[in-house]
Backbone bond lengths (Angstrom), bond angles and torsions (degrees), N, CA, C in turn:
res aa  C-N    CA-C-N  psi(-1)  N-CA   C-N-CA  omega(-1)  CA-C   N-CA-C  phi
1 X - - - 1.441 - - 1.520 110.54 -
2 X 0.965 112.78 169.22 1.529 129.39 -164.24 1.736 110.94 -103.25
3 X 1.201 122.63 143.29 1.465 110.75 -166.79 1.691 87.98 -110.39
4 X 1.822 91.98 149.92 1.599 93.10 164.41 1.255 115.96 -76.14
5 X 1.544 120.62 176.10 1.524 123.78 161.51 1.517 95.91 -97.01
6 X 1.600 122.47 146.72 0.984 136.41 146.80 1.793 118.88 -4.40
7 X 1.280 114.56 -52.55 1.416 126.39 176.82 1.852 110.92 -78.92
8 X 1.183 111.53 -51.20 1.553 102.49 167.67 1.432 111.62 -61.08
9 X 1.677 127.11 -45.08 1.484 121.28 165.15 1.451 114.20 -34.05
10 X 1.213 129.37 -62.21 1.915 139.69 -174.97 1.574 83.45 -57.45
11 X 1.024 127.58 -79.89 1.562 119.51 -167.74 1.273 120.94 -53.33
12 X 1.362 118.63 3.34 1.744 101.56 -179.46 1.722 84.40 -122.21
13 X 1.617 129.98 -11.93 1.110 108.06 166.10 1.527 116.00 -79.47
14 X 1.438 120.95 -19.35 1.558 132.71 168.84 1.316 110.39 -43.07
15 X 1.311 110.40 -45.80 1.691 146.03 179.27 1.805 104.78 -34.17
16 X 1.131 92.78 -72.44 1.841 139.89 -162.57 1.758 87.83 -76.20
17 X 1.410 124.08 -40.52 1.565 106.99 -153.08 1.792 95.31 -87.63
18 X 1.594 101.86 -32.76 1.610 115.05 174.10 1.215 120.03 -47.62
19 X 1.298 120.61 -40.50 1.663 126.50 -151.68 1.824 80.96 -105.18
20 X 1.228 128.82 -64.83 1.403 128.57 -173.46 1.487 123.70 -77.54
21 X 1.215 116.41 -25.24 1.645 107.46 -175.87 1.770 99.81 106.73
22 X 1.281 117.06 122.52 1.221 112.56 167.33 1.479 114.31 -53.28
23 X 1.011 111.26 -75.56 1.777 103.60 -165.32 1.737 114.08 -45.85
24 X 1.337 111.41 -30.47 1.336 103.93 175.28 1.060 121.53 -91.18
25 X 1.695 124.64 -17.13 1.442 89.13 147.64 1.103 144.67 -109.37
26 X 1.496 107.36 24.66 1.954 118.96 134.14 1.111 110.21 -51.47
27 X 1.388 132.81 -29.35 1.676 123.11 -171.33 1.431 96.88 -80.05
28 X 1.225 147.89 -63.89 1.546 160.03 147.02 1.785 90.63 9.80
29 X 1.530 98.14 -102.23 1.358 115.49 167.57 1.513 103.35 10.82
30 X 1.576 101.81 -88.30 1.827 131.07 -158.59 1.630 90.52 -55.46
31 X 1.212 111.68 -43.07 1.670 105.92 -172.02 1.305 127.31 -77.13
32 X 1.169 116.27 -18.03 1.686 140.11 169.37 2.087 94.46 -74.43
33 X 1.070 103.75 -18.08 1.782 97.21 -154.31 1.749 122.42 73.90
34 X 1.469 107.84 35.32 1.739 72.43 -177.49 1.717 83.37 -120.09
35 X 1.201 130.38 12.96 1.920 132.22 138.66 1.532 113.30 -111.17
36 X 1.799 92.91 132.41 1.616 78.49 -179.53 1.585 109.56 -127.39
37 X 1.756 108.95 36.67 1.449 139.11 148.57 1.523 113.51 -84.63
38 X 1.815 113.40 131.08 1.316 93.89 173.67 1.353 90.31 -90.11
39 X 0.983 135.87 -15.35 1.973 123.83 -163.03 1.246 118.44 -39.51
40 X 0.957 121.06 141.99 1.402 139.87 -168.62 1.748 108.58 -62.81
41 X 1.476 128.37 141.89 1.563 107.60 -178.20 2.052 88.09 -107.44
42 X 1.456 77.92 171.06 1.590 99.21 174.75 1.627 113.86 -86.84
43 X 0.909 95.76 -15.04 1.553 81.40 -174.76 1.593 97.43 -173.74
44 X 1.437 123.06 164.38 1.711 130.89 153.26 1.366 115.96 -36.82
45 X 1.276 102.18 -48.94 2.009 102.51 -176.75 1.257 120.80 -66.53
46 X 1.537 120.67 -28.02 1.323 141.17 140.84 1.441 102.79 -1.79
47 X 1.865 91.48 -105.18 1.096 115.90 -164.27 1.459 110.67 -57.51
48 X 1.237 124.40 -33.38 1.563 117.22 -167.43 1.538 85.05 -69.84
49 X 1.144 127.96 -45.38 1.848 117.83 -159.92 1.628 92.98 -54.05
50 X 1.662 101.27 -53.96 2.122 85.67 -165.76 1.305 102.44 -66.06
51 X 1.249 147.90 -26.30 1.385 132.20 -148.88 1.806 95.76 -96.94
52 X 1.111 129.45 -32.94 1.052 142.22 164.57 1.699 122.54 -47.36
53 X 1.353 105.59 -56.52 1.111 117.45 155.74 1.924 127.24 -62.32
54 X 1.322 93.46 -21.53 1.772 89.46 -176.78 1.596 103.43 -106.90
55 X 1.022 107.14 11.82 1.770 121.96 158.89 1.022 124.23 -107.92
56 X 1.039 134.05 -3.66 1.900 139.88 -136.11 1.329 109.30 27.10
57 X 1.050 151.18 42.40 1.314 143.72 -157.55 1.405 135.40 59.43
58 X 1.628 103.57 56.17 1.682 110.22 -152.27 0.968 137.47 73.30
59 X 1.271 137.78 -19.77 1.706 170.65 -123.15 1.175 119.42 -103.49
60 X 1.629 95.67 -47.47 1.478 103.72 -174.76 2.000 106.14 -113.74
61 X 1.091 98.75 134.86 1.807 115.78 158.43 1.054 118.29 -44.23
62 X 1.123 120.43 87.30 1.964 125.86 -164.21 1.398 83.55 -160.50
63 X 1.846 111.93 160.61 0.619 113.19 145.32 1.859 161.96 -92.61
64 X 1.156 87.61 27.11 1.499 117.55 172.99 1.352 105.09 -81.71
65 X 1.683 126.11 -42.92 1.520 129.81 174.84 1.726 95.71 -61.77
66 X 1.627 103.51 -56.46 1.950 81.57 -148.39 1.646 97.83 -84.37
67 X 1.388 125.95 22.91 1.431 117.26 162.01 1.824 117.13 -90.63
68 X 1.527 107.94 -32.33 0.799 123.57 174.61 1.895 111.88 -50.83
69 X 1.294 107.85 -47.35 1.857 128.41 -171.19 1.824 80.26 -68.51
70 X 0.839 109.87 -56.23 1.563 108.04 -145.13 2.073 90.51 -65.01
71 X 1.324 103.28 -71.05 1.450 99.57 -176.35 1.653 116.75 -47.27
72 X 1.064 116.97 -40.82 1.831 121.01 161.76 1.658 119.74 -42.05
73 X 1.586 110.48 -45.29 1.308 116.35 -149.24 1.666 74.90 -102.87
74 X 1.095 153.98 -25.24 1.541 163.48 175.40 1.931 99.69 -43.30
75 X 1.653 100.21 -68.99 1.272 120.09 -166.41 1.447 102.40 -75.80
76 X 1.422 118.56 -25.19 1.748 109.96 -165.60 1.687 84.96 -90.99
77 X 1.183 132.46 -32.00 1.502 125.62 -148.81 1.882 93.59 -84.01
78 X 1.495 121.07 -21.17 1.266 139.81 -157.62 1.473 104.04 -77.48
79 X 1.620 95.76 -53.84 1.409 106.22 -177.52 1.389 111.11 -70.47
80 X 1.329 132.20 -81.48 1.653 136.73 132.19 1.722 99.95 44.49
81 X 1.693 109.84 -91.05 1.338 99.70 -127.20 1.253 145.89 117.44
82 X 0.710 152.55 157.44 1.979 170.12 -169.56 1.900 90.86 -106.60
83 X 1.145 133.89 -41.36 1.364 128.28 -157.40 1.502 97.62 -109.08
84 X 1.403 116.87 -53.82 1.110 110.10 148.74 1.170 145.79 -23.32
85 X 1.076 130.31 -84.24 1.545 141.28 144.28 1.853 114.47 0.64
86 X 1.542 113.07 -49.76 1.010 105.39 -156.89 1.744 85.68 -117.40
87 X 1.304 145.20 4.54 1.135 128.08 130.92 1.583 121.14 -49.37
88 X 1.375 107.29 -60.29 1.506 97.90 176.76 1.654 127.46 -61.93
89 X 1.066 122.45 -24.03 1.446 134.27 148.50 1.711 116.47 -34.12
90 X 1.294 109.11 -66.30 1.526 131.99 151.22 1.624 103.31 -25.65
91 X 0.852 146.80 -54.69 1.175 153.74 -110.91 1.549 106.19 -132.60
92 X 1.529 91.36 -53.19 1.431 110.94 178.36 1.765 115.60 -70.77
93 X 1.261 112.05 -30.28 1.194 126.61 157.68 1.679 128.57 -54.42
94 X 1.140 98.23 -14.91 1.579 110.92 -174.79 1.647 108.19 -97.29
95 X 1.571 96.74 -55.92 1.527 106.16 152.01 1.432 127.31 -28.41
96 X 1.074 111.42 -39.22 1.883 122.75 -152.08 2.036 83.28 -102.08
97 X 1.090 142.98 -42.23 1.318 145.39 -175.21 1.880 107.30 -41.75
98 X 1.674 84.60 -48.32 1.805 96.90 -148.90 2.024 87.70 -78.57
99 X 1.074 112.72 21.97 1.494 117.52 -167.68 1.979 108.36 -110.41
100 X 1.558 111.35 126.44 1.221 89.63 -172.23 2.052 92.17 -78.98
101 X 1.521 93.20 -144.10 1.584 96.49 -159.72 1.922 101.28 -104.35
102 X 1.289 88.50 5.59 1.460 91.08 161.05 1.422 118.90 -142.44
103 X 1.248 106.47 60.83 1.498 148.02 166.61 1.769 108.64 62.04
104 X 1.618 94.26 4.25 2.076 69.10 -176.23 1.512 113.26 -95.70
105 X 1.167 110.82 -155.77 1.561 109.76 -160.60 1.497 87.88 -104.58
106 X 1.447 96.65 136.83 1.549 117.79 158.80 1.305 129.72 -42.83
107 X 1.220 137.83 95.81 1.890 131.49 -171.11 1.872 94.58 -33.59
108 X 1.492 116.29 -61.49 1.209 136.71 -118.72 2.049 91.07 -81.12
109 X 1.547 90.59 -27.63 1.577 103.67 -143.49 1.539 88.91 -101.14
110 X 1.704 130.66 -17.93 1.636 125.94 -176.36 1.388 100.52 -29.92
111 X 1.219 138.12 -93.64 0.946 138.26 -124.72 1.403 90.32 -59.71
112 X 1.433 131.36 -63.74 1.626 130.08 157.32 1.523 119.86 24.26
113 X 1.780 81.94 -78.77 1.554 97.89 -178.88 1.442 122.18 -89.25
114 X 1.476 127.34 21.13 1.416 124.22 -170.46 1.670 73.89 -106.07
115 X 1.521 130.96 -52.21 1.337 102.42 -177.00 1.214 140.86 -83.37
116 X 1.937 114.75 1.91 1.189 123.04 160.92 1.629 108.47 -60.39
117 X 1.035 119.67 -22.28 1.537 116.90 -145.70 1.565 94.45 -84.91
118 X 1.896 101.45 -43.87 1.690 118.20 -167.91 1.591 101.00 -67.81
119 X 1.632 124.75 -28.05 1.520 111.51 -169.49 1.389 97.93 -79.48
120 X 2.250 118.65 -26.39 1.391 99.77 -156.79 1.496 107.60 -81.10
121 X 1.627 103.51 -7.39 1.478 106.97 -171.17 1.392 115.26 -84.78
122 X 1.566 119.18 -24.18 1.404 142.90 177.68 1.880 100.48 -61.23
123 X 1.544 90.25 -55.13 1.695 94.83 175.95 1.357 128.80 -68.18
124 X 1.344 120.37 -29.20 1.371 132.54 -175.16 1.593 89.54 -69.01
125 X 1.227 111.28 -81.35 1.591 138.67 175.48 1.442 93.65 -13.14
126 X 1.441 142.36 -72.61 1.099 151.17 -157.65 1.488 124.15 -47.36
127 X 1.411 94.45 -31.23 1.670 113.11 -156.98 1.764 112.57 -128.03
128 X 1.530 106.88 -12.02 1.743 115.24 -177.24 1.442 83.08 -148.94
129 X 0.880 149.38 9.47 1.730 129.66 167.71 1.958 114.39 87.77
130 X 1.366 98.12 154.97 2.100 82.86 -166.75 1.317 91.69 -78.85
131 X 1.038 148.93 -6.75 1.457 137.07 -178.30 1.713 118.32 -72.78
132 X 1.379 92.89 -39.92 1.433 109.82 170.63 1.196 111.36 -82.75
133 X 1.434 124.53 -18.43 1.578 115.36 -157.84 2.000 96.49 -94.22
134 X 1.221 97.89 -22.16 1.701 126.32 -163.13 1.798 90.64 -75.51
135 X 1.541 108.90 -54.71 1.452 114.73 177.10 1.777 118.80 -43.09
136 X 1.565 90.75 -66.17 1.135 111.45 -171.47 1.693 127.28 -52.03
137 X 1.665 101.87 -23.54 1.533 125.21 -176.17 1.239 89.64 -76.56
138 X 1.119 110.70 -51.44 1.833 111.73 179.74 1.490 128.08 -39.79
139 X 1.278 97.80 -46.97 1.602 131.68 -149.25 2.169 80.39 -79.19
140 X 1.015 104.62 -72.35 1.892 124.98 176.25 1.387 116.18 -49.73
141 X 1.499 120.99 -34.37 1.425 107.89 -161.22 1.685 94.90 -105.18
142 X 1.445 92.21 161.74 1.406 116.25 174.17 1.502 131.54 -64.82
143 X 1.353 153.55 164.63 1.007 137.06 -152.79 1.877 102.24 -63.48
144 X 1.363 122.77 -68.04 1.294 178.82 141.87 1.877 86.21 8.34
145 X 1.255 114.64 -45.34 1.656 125.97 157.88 1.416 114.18 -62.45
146 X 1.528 90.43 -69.12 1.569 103.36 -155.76 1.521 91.31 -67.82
147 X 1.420 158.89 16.43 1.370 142.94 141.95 1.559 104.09 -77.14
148 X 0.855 118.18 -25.20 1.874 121.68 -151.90 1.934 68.79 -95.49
149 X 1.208 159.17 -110.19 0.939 143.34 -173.85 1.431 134.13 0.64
150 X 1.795 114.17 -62.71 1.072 108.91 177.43 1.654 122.21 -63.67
151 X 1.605 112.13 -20.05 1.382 127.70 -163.95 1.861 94.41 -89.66
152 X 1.235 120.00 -36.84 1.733 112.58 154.47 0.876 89.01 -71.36
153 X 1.607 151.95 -162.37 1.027 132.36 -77.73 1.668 150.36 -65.48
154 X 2.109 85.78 10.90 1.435 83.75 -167.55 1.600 87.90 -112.15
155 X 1.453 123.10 108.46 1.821 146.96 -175.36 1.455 91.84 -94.09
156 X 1.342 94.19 149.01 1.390 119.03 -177.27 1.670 93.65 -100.00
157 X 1.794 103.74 133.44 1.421 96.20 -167.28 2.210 100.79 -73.52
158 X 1.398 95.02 145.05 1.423 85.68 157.68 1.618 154.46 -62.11
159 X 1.105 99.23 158.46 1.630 78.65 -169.83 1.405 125.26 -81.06
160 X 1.381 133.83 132.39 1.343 112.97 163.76 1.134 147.05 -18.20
161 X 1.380 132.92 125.87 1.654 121.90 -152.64 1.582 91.45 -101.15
162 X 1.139 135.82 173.75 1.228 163.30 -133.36 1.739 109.02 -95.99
163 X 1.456 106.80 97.53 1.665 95.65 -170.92 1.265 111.80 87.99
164 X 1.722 134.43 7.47 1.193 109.92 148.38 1.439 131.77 -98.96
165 X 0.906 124.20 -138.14 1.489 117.05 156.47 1.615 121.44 -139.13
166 X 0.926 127.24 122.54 2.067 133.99 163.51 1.138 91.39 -5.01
């Protein structure tokens, strides 16, 4: 699996604080054990900084990591579905083909996987939103993905067309 950066971590707890309510899901958190402050946080960036930090960034076997999976996979599995779920499975399976056996991408099979990636993102997107669906690809895919991801989404802005202005 693919590790977040510090900054996708704050954004997928932004994610989590939107759909649930910050304080509750610090209460989640505290109740799983992976905070063992009840105090209230100030904000998402807050909490993503301590929880981030008391994982190393997912990294480590604590329970701050596997509360984090569980409340994520809670809200994505919620939105999703029973049919859901096993479309993207479908999907995800197609993904996993264009992969050699030591996880990188197939020369032969790219194009393969540029459109597995667009239906799983179309599907994710559909049913939890692309922000979440964008997270979540993250959260699932392998290193060897998750670059080919981060490198879409970061576009070079266009250039000004002719006679307007910046």
């Amino acid at each position: 699996m693919a590790q977040l950066t510090q900054a996708e971590f704050q954004q997928a707890i932004a994610l989590l604080a939107n759909d649930m309510g910050l304080q509750r899901l610090r209460d989640r958190f505290v109740r799983l054990n992976a905070l063992v402050t009840r105090r209230k946080v100030a904000s998402p960036q807050a909490l993503a900084d301590q929880l981030y930090l008391l994982s190393a960034g997912l990294r480590r076997q604590v329970p701050a990591t596997y509360a984090f999976h569980a409340i994520w996979g809670e809200q994505i599995n919620s939105k999703l579905g029973e049919e859901g779920e096993k479309n993207i499975e479908k999907i995800a399976e197609t993904v996993n083909t264009c992969l050699g056996d030591d996880e990188s991408i197939v020369p032969e099979k790219a194009a393969d996987l540029d459109a597995a990636l667009a239906d799983y993102a179309r599907a994710m997107g559909a049913a939890v939103g692309e922000e979440m669906a964008r997270m979540d690809m993250l959260l699932k895919s392998v290193p060897a993905i998750a670059a080919k991801l981060r490198a879409a989404s970061v576009q070079p802005a266009a250039p000004p067309s002719e006679g307007t202005e910046p």
